[in-house]
C-alpha positions as protocol buffer text, in pm:
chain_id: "A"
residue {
  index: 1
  type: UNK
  ca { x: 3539 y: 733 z: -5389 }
}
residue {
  index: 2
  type: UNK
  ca { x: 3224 y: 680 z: -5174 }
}
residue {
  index: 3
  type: UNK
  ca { x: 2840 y: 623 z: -5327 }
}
residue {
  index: 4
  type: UNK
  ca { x: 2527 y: 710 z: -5101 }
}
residue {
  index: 5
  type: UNK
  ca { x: 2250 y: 486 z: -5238 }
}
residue {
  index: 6
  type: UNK
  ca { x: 1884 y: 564 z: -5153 }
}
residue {
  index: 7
  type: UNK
  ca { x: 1626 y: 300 z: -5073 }
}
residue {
  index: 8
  type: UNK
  ca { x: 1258 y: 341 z: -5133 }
}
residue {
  index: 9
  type: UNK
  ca { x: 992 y: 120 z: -5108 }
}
residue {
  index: 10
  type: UNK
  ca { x: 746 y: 251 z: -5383 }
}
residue {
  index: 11
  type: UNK
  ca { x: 393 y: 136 z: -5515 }
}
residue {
  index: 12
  type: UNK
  ca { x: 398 y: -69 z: -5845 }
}
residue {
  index: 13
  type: UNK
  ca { x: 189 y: -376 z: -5965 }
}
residue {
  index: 14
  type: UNK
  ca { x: 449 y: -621 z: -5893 }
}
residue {
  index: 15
  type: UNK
  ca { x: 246 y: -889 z: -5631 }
}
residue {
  index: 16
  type: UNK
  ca { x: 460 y: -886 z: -5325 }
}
residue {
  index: 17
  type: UNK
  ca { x: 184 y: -1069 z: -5026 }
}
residue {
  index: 18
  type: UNK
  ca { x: -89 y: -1195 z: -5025 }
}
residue {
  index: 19
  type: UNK
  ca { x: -413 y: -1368 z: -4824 }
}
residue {
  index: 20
  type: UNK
  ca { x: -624 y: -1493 z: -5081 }
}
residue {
  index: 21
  type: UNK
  ca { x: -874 y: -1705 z: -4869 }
}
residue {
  index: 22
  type: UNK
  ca { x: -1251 y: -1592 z: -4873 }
}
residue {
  index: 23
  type: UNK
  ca { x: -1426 y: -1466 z: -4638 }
}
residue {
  index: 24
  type: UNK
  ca { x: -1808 y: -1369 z: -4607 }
}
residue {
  index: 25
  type: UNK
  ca { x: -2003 y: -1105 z: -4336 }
}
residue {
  index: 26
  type: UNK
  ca { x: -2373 y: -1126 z: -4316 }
}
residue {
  index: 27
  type: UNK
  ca { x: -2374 y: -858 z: -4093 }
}
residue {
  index: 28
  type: UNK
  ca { x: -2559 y: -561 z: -4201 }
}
residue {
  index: 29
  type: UNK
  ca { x: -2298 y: -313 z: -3987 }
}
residue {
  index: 30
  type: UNK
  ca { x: -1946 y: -319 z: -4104 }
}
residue {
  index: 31
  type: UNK
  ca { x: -1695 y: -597 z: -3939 }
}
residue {
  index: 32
  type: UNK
  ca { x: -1349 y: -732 z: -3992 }
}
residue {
  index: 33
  type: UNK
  ca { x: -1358 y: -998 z: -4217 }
}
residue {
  index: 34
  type: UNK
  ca { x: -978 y: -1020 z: -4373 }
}
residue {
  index: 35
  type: UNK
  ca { x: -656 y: -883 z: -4164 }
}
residue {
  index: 36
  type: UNK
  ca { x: -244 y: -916 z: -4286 }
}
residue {
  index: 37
  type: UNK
  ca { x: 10 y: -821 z: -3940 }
}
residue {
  index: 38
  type: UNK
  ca { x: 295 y: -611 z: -4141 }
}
residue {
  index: 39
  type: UNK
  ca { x: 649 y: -726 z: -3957 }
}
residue {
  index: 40
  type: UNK
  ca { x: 836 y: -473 z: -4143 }
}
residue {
  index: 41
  type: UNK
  ca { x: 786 y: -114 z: -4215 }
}
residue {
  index: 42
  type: UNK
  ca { x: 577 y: -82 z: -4607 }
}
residue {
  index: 43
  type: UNK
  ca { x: 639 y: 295 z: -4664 }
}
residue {
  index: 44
  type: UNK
  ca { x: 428 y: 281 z: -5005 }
}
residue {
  index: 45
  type: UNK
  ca { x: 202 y: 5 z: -5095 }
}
residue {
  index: 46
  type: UNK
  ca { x: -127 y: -67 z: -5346 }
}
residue {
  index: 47
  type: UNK
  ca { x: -404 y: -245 z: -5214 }
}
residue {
  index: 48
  type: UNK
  ca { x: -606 y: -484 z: -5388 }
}
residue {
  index: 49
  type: UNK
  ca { x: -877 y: -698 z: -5304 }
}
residue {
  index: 50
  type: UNK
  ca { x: -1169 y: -837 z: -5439 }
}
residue {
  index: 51
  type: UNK
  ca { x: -1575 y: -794 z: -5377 }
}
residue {
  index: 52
  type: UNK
  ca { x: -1903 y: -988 z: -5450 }
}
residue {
  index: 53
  type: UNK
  ca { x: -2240 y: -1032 z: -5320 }
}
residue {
  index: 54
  type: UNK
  ca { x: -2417 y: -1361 z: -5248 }
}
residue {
  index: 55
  type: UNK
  ca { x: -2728 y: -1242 z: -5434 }
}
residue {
  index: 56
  type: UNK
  ca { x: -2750 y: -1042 z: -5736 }
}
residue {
  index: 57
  type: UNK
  ca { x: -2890 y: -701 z: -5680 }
}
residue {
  index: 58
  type: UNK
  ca { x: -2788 y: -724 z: -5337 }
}
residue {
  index: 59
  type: UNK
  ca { x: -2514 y: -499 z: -5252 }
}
residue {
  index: 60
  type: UNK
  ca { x: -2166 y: -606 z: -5077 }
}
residue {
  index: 61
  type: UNK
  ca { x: -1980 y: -339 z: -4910 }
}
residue {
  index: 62
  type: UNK
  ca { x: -1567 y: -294 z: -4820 }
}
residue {
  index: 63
  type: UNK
  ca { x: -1348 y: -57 z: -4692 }
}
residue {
  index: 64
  type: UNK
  ca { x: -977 y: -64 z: -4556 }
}
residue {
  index: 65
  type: UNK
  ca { x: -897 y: -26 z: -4239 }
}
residue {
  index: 66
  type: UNK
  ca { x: -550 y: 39 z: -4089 }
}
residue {
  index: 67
  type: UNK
  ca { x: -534 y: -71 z: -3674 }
}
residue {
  index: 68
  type: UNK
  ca { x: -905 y: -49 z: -3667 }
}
residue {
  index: 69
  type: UNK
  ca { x: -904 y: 287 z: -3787 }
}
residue {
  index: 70
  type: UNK
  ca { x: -1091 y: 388 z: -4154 }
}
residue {
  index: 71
  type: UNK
  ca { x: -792 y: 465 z: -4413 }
}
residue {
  index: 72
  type: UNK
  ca { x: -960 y: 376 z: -4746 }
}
residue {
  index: 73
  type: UNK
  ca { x: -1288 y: 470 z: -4986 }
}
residue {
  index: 74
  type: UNK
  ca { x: -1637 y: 289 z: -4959 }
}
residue {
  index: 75
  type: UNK
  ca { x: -1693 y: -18 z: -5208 }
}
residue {
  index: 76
  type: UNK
  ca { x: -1973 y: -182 z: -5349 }
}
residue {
  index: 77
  type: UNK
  ca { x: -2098 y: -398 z: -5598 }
}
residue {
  index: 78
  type: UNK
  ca { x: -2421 y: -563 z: -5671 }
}
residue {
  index: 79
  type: UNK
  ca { x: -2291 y: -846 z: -5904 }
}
residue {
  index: 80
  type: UNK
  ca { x: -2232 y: -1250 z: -5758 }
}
residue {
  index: 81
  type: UNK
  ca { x: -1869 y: -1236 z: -6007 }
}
residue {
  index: 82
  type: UNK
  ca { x: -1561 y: -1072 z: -5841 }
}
residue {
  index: 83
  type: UNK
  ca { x: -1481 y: -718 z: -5874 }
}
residue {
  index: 84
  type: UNK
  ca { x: -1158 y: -616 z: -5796 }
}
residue {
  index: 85
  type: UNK
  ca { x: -1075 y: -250 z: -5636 }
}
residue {
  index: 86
  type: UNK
  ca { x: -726 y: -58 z: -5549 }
}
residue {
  index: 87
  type: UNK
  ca { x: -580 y: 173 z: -5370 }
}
residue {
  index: 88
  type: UNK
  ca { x: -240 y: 306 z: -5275 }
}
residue {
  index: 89
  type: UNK
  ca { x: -108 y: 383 z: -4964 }
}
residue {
  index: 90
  type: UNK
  ca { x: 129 y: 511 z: -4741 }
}
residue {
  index: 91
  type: UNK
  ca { x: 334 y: 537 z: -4408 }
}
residue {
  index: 92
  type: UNK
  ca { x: 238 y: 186 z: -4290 }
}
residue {
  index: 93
  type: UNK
  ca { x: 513 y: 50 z: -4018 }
}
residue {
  index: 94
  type: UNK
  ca { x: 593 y: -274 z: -3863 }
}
residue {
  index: 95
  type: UNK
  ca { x: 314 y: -417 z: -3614 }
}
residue {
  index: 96
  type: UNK
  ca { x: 23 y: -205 z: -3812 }
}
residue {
  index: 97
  type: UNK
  ca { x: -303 y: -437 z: -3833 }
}
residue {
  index: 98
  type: UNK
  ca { x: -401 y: -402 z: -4221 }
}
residue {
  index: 99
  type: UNK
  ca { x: -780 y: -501 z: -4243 }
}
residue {
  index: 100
  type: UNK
  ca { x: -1049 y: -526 z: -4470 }
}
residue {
  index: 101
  type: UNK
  ca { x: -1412 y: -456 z: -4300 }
}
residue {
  index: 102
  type: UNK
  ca { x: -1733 y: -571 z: -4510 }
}
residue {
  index: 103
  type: UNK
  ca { x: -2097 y: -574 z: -4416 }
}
residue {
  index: 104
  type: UNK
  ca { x: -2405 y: -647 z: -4678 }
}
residue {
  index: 105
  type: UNK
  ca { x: -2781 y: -434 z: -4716 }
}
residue {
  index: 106
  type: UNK
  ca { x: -3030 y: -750 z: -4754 }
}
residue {
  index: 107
  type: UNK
  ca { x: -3111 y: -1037 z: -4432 }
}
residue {
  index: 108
  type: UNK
  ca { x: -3010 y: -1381 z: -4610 }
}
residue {
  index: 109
  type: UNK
  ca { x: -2720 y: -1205 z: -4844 }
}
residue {
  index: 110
  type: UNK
  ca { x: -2349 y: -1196 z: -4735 }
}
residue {
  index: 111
  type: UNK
  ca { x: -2048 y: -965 z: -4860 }
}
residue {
  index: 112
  type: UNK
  ca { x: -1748 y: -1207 z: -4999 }
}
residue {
  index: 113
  type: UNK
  ca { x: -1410 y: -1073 z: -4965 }
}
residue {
  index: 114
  type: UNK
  ca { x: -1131 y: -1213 z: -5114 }
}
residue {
  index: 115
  type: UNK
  ca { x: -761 y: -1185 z: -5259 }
}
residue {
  index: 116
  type: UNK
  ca { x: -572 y: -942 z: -5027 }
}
residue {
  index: 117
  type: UNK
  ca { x: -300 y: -864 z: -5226 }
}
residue {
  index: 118
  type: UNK
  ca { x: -10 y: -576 z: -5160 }
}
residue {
  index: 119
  type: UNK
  ca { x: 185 y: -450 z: -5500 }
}
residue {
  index: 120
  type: UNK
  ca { x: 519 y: -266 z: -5440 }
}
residue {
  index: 121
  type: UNK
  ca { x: 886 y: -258 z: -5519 }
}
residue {
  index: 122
  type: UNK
  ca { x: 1209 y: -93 z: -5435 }
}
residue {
  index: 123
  type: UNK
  ca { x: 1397 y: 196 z: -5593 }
}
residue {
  index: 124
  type: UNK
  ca { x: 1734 y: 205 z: -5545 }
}
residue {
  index: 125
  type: UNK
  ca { x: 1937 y: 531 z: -5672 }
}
residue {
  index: 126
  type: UNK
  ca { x: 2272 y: 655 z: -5624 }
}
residue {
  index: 127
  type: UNK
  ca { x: 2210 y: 1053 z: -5461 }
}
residue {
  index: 128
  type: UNK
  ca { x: 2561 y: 1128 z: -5408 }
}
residue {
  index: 129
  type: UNK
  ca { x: 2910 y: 1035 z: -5528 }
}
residue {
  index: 130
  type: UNK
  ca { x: 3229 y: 1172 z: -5336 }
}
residue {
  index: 131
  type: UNK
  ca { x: 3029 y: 1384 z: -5106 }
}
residue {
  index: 132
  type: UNK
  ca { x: 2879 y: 1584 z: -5402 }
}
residue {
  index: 133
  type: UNK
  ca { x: 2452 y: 1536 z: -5432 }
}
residue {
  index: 134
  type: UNK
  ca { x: 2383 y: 1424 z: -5787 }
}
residue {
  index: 135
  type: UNK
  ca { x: 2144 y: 1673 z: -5985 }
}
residue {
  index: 136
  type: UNK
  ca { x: 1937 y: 1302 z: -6136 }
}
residue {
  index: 137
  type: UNK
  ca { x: 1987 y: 1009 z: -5916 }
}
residue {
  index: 138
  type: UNK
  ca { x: 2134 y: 704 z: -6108 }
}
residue {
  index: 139
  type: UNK
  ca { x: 1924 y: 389 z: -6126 }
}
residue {
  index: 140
  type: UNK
  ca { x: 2064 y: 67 z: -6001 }
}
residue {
  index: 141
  type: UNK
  ca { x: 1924 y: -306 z: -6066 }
}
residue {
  index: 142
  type: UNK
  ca { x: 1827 y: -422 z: -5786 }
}
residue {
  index: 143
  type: UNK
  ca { x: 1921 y: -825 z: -5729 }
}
residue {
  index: 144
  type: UNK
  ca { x: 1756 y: -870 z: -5393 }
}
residue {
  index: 145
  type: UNK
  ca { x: 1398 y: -939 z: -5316 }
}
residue {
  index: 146
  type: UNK
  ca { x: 1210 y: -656 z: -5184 }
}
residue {
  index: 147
  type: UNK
  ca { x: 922 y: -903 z: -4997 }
}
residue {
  index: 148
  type: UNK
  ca { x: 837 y: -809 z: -4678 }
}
residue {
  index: 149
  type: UNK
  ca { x: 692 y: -1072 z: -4415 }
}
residue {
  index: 150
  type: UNK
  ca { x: 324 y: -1073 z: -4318 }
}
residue {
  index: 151
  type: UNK
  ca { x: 132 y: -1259 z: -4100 }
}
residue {
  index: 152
  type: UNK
  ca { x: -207 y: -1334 z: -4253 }
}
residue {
  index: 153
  type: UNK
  ca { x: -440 y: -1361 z: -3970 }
}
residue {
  index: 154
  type: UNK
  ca { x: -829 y: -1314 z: -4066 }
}
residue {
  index: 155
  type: UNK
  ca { x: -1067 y: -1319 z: -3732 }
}
Protein backbone atom coordinates (compact mmCIF):
# COMPACT_ATOMS: atom_id res chain seq x y z
CA UNK A 1 0.00 0.00 0.00
CA UNK A 2 1.45 3.41 -1.05
CA UNK A 3 1.06 6.93 1.16
CA UNK A 4 1.36 10.42 -0.69
CA UNK A 5 2.52 12.81 2.04
CA UNK A 6 2.18 16.59 1.52
CA UNK A 7 4.79 19.11 2.58
CA UNK A 8 4.03 22.68 3.48
CA UNK A 9 5.98 25.21 4.81
CA UNK A 10 3.39 27.29 6.88
CA UNK A 11 3.61 30.50 9.15
CA UNK A 12 3.72 29.83 12.98
CA UNK A 13 5.70 31.53 15.87
CA UNK A 14 8.25 28.93 16.07
CA UNK A 15 11.83 31.18 15.53
CA UNK A 16 13.41 29.54 12.57
CA UNK A 17 16.42 32.62 11.39
CA UNK A 18 17.44 35.24 12.46
CA UNK A 19 19.85 38.65 12.15
CA UNK A 20 19.57 40.27 15.31
CA UNK A 21 22.40 42.93 14.97
CA UNK A 22 21.30 46.71 15.04
CA UNK A 23 21.36 48.87 12.70
CA UNK A 24 20.56 52.74 12.56
CA UNK A 25 19.60 55.23 9.25
CA UNK A 26 19.78 58.90 9.78
CA UNK A 27 18.60 59.41 6.53
CA UNK A 28 15.43 61.24 6.26
CA UNK A 29 14.45 59.13 2.78
CA UNK A 30 14.01 55.47 3.23
CA UNK A 31 17.32 53.10 2.82
CA UNK A 32 18.31 49.53 3.39
CA UNK A 33 19.46 49.12 6.66
CA UNK A 34 18.97 45.12 7.48
CA UNK A 35 18.94 42.34 4.49
CA UNK A 36 18.72 38.07 5.03
CA UNK A 37 19.72 36.15 1.20
CA UNK A 38 16.98 33.15 1.40
CA UNK A 39 19.00 29.87 -0.16
CA UNK A 40 15.93 27.89 -0.15
CA UNK A 41 12.46 28.47 -1.27
CA UNK A 42 10.14 29.96 2.24
CA UNK A 43 6.62 29.48 0.73
CA UNK A 44 4.96 31.02 4.03
CA UNK A 45 6.82 32.96 6.55
CA UNK A 46 6.08 35.77 9.57
CA UNK A 47 8.20 38.61 9.79
CA UNK A 48 9.32 40.20 12.81
CA UNK A 49 11.52 42.88 13.60
CA UNK A 50 11.95 45.47 15.92
CA UNK A 51 11.78 49.59 15.83
CA UNK A 52 12.99 52.60 17.96
CA UNK A 53 13.93 56.10 17.62
CA UNK A 54 17.08 57.77 18.95
CA UNK A 55 15.03 60.62 20.43
CA UNK A 56 11.77 60.49 22.02
CA UNK A 57 9.07 62.16 20.06
CA UNK A 58 11.04 61.66 17.09
CA UNK A 59 9.60 59.22 14.80
CA UNK A 60 11.51 55.99 13.29
CA UNK A 61 10.10 54.57 10.23
CA UNK A 62 10.29 50.66 8.57
CA UNK A 63 8.95 48.82 5.94
CA UNK A 64 9.80 45.37 4.22
CA UNK A 65 11.10 45.09 1.21
CA UNK A 66 11.40 41.93 -0.95
CA UNK A 67 14.44 42.35 -3.94
CA UNK A 68 14.19 46.04 -3.52
CA UNK A 69 10.68 46.04 -4.19
CA UNK A 70 7.90 47.37 -1.28
CA UNK A 71 6.01 44.07 0.05
CA UNK A 72 5.05 45.17 3.60
CA UNK A 73 2.93 48.09 5.69
CA UNK A 74 4.53 51.47 6.93
CA UNK A 75 5.90 51.46 10.68
CA UNK A 76 6.53 53.91 13.16
CA UNK A 77 7.11 54.65 16.56
CA UNK A 78 8.06 57.62 18.53
CA UNK A 79 9.36 55.82 21.72
CA UNK A 80 13.60 55.23 22.42
CA UNK A 81 12.32 51.27 23.88
CA UNK A 82 11.83 48.58 21.14
CA UNK A 83 8.64 47.95 19.52
CA UNK A 84 8.24 44.94 17.82
CA UNK A 85 5.92 44.58 14.49
CA UNK A 86 4.81 41.38 12.22
CA UNK A 87 3.76 40.34 9.31
CA UNK A 88 3.18 37.22 7.28
CA UNK A 89 4.13 36.43 4.03
CA UNK A 90 4.22 34.50 1.12
CA UNK A 91 5.74 33.01 -2.18
CA UNK A 92 9.33 33.94 -1.25
CA UNK A 93 11.96 31.56 -3.32
CA UNK A 94 15.56 30.83 -3.14
CA UNK A 95 17.97 33.88 -4.09
CA UNK A 96 15.07 36.56 -3.00
CA UNK A 97 16.86 39.61 -1.13
CA UNK A 98 14.58 40.01 2.15
CA UNK A 99 15.21 43.65 3.45
CA UNK A 100 14.20 45.95 5.93
CA UNK A 101 14.36 49.83 4.72
CA UNK A 102 14.19 52.61 7.60
CA UNK A 103 14.59 56.34 7.40
CA UNK A 104 13.81 58.94 10.49
CA UNK A 105 11.68 62.71 10.35
CA UNK A 106 14.13 64.92 12.66
CA UNK A 107 18.21 66.05 11.51
CA UNK A 108 20.31 64.59 14.58
CA UNK A 109 17.70 61.47 15.22
CA UNK A 110 18.28 57.99 13.65
CA UNK A 111 15.73 54.96 13.06
CA UNK A 112 17.20 51.64 14.98
CA UNK A 113 16.32 48.44 13.47
CA UNK A 114 16.85 45.38 14.99
CA UNK A 115 15.98 41.52 15.48
CA UNK A 116 15.10 40.15 11.98
CA UNK A 117 13.51 37.21 12.84
CA UNK A 118 11.44 34.61 10.37
CA UNK A 119 8.69 32.24 12.30
CA UNK A 120 7.49 29.14 10.33
CA UNK A 121 7.13 25.41 10.36
CA UNK A 122 6.23 22.44 8.30
CA UNK A 123 2.99 20.51 7.88
CA UNK A 124 3.25 17.27 6.89
CA UNK A 125 -0.15 15.26 6.01
CA UNK A 126 -0.88 12.10 4.43
CA UNK A 127 -3.50 13.19 1.15
CA UNK A 128 -3.78 9.85 -0.25
CA UNK A 129 -3.49 6.17 0.68
CA UNK A 130 -3.61 3.39 -2.15
CA UNK A 131 -4.33 5.85 -4.85
CA UNK A 132 -7.59 6.98 -3.10
CA UNK A 133 -7.46 11.13 -1.92
CA UNK A 134 -8.30 11.20 1.77
CA UNK A 135 -11.52 13.39 2.59
CA UNK A 136 -9.14 14.99 6.06
CA UNK A 137 -5.49 14.67 5.60
CA UNK A 138 -3.79 12.75 8.52
CA UNK A 139 -1.22 14.60 10.60
CA UNK A 140 2.23 13.24 10.92
CA UNK A 141 5.08 14.30 13.58
CA UNK A 142 7.47 15.62 11.95
CA UNK A 143 11.25 14.55 13.34
CA UNK A 144 13.29 16.66 10.97
CA UNK A 145 14.18 20.28 11.25
CA UNK A 146 12.35 22.49 9.01
CA UNK A 147 15.34 25.48 9.12
CA UNK A 148 16.13 26.86 6.08
CA UNK A 149 19.68 28.54 5.40
CA UNK A 150 20.08 32.32 5.18
CA UNK A 151 22.73 34.45 4.57
CA UNK A 152 22.50 37.51 6.79
CA UNK A 153 24.10 40.22 4.90
CA UNK A 154 23.10 43.94 6.11
CA UNK A 155 24.76 46.81 3.68
Amino acid sequence: CSATVSLTIKVSDTLRNSNDAEKNSTSSSYVNVKEVLLNKDLANCRLKFSLASSLIDKTAYAKVYKNGDLIGEERSTTITTWSTFSEDFAGWVSGDLIQIYAKRDFAGASAKVKDMRFYYDEDDKITEVGGEELDTPLGLVSVRDPTISVTNQDP
